[in-house]
N, C-alpha and C positions, 0 to 999 in steps of 0.2 A: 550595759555598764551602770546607767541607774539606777536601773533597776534591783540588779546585784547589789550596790553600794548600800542599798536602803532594807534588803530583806534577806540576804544570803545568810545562813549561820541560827537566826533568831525564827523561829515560830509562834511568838506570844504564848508558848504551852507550858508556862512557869503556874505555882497553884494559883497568884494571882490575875493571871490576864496580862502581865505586864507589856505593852508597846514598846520597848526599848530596853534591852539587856541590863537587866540592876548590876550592881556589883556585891561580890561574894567574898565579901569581906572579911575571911577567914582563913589562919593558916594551915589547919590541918579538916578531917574529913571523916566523920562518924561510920562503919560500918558494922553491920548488925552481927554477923560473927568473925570468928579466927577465921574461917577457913577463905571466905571474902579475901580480906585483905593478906593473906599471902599469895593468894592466887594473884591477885594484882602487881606483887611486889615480884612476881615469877614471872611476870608479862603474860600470864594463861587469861587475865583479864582485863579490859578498859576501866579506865575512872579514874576520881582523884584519893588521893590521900595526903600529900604534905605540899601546899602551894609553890612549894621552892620549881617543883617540877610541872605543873601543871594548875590549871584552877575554871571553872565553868565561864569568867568572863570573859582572859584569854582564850578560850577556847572556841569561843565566837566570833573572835577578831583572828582564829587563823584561822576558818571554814569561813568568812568572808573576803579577807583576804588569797584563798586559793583558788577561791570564784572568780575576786576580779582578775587573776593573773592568768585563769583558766589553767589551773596547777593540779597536784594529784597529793598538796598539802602541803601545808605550814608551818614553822615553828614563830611567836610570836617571843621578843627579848628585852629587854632592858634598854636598849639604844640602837641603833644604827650603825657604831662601830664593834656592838657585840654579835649584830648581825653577820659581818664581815669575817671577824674572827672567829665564829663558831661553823660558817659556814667552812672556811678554808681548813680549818682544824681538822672539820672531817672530812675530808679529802687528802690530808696528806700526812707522812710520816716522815721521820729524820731521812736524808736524804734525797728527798724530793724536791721537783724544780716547778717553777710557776713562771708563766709567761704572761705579762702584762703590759696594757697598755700604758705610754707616758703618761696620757692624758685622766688621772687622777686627782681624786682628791686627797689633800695632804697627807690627812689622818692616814688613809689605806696606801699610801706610797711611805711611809714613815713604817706601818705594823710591818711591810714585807722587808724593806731594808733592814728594819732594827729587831721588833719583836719575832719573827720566824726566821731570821740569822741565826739568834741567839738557840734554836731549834732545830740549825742545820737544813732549816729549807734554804733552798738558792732562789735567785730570780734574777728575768732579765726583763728589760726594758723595752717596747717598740714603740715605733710610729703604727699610730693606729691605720692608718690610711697607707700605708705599705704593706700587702697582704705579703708580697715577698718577705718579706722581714718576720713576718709572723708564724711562715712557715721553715725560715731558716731557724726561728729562734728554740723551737720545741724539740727535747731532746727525748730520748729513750724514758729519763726520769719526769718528766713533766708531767702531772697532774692536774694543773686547774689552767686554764687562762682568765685571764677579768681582763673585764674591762666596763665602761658609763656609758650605759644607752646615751644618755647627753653628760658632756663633760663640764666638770669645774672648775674655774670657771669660765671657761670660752665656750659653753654650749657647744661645742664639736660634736658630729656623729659618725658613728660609726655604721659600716656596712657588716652588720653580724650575722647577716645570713653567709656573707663570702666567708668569714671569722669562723665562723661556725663551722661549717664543710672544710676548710684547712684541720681546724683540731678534732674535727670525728673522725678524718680520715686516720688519726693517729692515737683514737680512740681516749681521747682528753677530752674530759666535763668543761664545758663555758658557765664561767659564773659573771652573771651580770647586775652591778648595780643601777638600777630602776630608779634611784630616788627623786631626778631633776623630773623624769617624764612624768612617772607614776602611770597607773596603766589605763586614766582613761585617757591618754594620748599616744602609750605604745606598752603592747606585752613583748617581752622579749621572748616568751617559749614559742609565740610564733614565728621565728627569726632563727630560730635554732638554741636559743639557750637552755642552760640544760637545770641551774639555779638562780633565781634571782633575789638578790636583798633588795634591800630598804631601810632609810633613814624614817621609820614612819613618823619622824616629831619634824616632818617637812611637811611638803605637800598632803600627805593623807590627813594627819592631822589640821594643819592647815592653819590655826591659829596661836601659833607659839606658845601652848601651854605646857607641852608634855612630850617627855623623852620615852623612844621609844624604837625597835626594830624590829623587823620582819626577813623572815627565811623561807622562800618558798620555793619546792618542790616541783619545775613543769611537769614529769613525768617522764623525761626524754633520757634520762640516767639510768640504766640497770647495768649494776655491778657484775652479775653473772653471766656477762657477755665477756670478760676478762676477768674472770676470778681469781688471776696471777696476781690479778694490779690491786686488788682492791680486799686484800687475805683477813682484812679487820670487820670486813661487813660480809665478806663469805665465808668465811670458817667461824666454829662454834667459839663465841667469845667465853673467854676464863670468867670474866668479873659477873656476867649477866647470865654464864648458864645458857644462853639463845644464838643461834643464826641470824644476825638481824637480815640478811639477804631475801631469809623467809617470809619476811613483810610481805614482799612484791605479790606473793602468790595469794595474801587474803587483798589486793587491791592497794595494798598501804605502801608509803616510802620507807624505806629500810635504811636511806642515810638520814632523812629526818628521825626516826626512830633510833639511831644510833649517835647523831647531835644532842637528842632530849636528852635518853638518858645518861649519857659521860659527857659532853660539853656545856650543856645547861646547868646540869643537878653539879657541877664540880666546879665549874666558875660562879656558880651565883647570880646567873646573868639572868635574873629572875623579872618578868615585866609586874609589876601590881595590879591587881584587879583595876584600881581606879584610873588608872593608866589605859588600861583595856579600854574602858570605855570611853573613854576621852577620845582615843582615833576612833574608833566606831561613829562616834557621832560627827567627827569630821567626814569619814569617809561618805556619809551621806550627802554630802553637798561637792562632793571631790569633782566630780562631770562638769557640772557647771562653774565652780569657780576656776577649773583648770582651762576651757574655753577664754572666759575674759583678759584670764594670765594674760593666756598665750597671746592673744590678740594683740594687746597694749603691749605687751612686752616686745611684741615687733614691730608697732608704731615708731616707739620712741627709740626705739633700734636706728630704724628708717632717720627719724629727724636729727640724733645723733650725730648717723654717717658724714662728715663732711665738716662739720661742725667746727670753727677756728678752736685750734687749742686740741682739736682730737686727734690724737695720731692713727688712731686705728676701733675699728668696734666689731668686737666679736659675735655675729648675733649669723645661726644659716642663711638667713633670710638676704644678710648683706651682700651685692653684687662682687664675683672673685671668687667667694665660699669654695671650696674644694667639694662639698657636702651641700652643697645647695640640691643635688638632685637626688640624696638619701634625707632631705628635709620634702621633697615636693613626693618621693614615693613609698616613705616609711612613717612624715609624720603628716598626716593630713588636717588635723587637728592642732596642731601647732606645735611648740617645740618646750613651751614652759617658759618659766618667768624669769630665768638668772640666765645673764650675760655679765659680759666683760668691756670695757674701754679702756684704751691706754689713753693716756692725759702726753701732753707735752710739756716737759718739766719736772717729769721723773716726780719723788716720793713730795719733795715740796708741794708741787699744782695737784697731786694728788691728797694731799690731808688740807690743803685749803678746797677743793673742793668738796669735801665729806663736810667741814668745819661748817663750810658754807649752808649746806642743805637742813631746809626747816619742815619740810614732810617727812623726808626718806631718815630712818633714822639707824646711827650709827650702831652697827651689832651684828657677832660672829652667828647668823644663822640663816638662813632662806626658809622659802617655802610658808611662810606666814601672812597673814590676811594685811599686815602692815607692808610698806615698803622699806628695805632695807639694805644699806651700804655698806660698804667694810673694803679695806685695802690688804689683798691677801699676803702680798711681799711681808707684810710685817705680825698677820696674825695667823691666817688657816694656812700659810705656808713659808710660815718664819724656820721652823727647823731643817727644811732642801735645803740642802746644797744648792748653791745657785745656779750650778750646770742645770739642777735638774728643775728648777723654777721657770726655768725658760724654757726646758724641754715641754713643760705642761702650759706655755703661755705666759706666766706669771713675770711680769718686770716690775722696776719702780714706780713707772707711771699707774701701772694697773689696779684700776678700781672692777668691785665687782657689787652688779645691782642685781636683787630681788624684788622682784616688781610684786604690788599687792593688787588690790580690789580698789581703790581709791580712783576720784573721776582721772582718766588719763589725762587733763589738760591741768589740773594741779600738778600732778606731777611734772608734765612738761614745764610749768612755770618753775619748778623748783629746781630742777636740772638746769635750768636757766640761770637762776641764781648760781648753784653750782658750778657752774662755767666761768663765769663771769670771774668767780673769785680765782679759777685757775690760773685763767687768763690773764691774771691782774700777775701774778706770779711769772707766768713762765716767759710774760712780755708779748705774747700773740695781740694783735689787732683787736679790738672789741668790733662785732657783727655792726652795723649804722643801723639794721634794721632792730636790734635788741636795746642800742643807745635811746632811739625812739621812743619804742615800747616804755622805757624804764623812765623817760622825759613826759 
């Protein structure tokens, strides 16, 4: 992993020697005759020509990225919610059904209710931890299932190798988003997945600079095993003149090849060079800093639990877990930095405790070298329905932390703080032994 992070994709064989992928900061792409660039526009050749669709920076951050996922290829995108969308896109047409789990995060539970409604995809909902359920819910129509290697925000996991063998028996692709774990702590193609996204302006990147998403390709997909199901990637498409089915046979993915060119080059979901690079060079430190996460993130899980004023703490680690033994034999490495609390005292004790805190600071993002708070009820999952805020965890007391790099005993002092103020709220007891401390 690494290893991968710091050298997959780049060889230094640029004309200067360069150590570190430059960025190519240009929109379109010089070649020497016609016959060149139509061949390319025919698919008969690789390379670039108009950055909308492809560009030399990104194209380093999806061969390092398909390395770490140990994938058979990438598409690198604009964000993380265009990851999602572009991945599902190509996989389904009007008509079609997708089965998911509750346990989502907001944005991808809002695109399947509202934007692939409007599309005439259907979708149902399950308990991830119900495999009965999972396999009642897949119909003749069904196409994709998703679900969060680790969920938003209760850290939940999922058993997706069970998940998996349910929908291959019914010949359904598993799309799994990666973003909480990121893959030096779990690849899901070893698990059975068959696509994985990524929020890469999370964990990969690692220091809230830059938006960005990833698509990547395990290799575990081939359409010409049901050519019924899948008539848009096995028959000769109108617009492109190609089979894209016929990727598989030179080695290549035929539904990333079929995302590139009609889902990327039509929505615009275009990542920028300089973006490229930006998770590139997070990616390099991704092993190690995802270690510490995780570690401190289960400390103060641990000192949390019990805590006057906590009604509950979502972290595997916590005694009860459902998932405590798909945390001891799927993440061995730990589980990542974002959990969940409920507060007692509902959304009150919950925004005096955010108000309170003078490290962790207020703001809709994870995955960043800072430590960060935010009350989902009212922002990453203010448009649910409230049925469905609680089907995925979310109440009014529920705070959700993104644990940083910072020494873990500032943090714990400042969570302290944070409590304190809850607790001034919701009327709980103050601890004698934090009265102390604060005397």
């Amino acid at each position: 992993m690494s290893t991968a992070a710091i050298h997959a994709g780049w060889r230094a064989d640029d004309m200067h020697g360069a150590l570190t992928p430059p960025v190519y900061s240009s929109s379109a792409y010089a070649h020497e005759d016609h016959a060149s660039l139509k061949d390319l526009f025919a698919r008969r050749s690789a390379g670039f020509a108009y950055s909308r669709s492809g560009n030399p920076t990104t194209a380093v951050l999806e061969e390092r990225a398909a390395a770490l996922e140990g994938g058979a290829g990438a598409i690198a995108v604009a964000s993380g919610q265009a990851a999602t969308t572009i991945a599902l896109c190509a996989l389904l047409e009007p008509g079609s059904h997708v089965v998911a789990s509750q346990l989502l995060y907001g944005g991808t539970t809002e695109f399947l209710d509202d934007t692939l409604a409007d599309l005439a995809v259907t979708s149902t909902t399950v308990d991830p931890w119900d495999l009965e359920a999972w396999e009642r819910a897949i119909t003749p129509a069904t196409r994709a299932v998703v679900v969060e290697s680790v969920a938003n925000p209760g850290a939940q996991l999922v058993d997706l190798a069970a998940i998996s063998s349910i929908a291959h028996a019914h010949d359904v692709p598993v799309v799994v988003d990666a973003t909480l774990a990121s893959p030096a702590l779990y690849r899901p193609g070893e698990h059975g997945a068959d696509v994985v996204v990524h929020s890469a302006t999370k964990y990969l990147c690692g220091h809230g600079t830059t938006i960005a998403g990833l698509i990547v390709d395990t290799g575990r997909f081939d359409p010409r095993r049901c050519p019924e199901r899948w008539r848009r990637l096995t028959s000769p498409n109108r617009r492109f003149g190609v089979t894209f089915a016929d990727e598989y046979d030179r080695g290549c993915s035929g539904l990333l090849a079929y995302a590139r060119a009609k889902y990327v080059t039509d929505f615009g979901a275009t990542l920028p060079a300089a973006s490229a690079q930006q998770i590139l060079v997070g990616i390099e430190t991704l092993d190690l800093r995802m270690r510490k996460i995780s570690a401190d993130a289960a400390a103060l899980a641990a000192r949390l639990h019990g805590s006057v004023g906590t009604a509950r703490v979502e972290h595997p680690t916590i005694p009860g877990r459902p998932d405590a033994h798909l945390a001891d034999r799927d993440f061995p490495h730990g589980t990542g930095g974002v959990f969940a609390l409920d507060l007692d005292g509902g959304e009150d004790a919950a925004a005096a405790f955010c108000d309170a805190l003078e490290l962790f600071t207020l703001a809709v993002n994870i995955g960043d070298a800072r430590s960060l708070v935010c009350h989902p009820a009212t922002t990453t999952h203010c448009h649910l329905e409230e049925s469905q805020r609680r089907a995925c965890g979310v109440g009014p007391g529920t705070v959700r932390l993104s644990i940083g790099l910072e020494n873990v005993e500032d943090l714990w002092a400042d969570l302290e703080r944070g409590l304190a103020a809850a607790r001034a709220v919701s009327g709980a007891a103050e601890p004698e032994q934090a009265v102390a401390r604060r005397g």
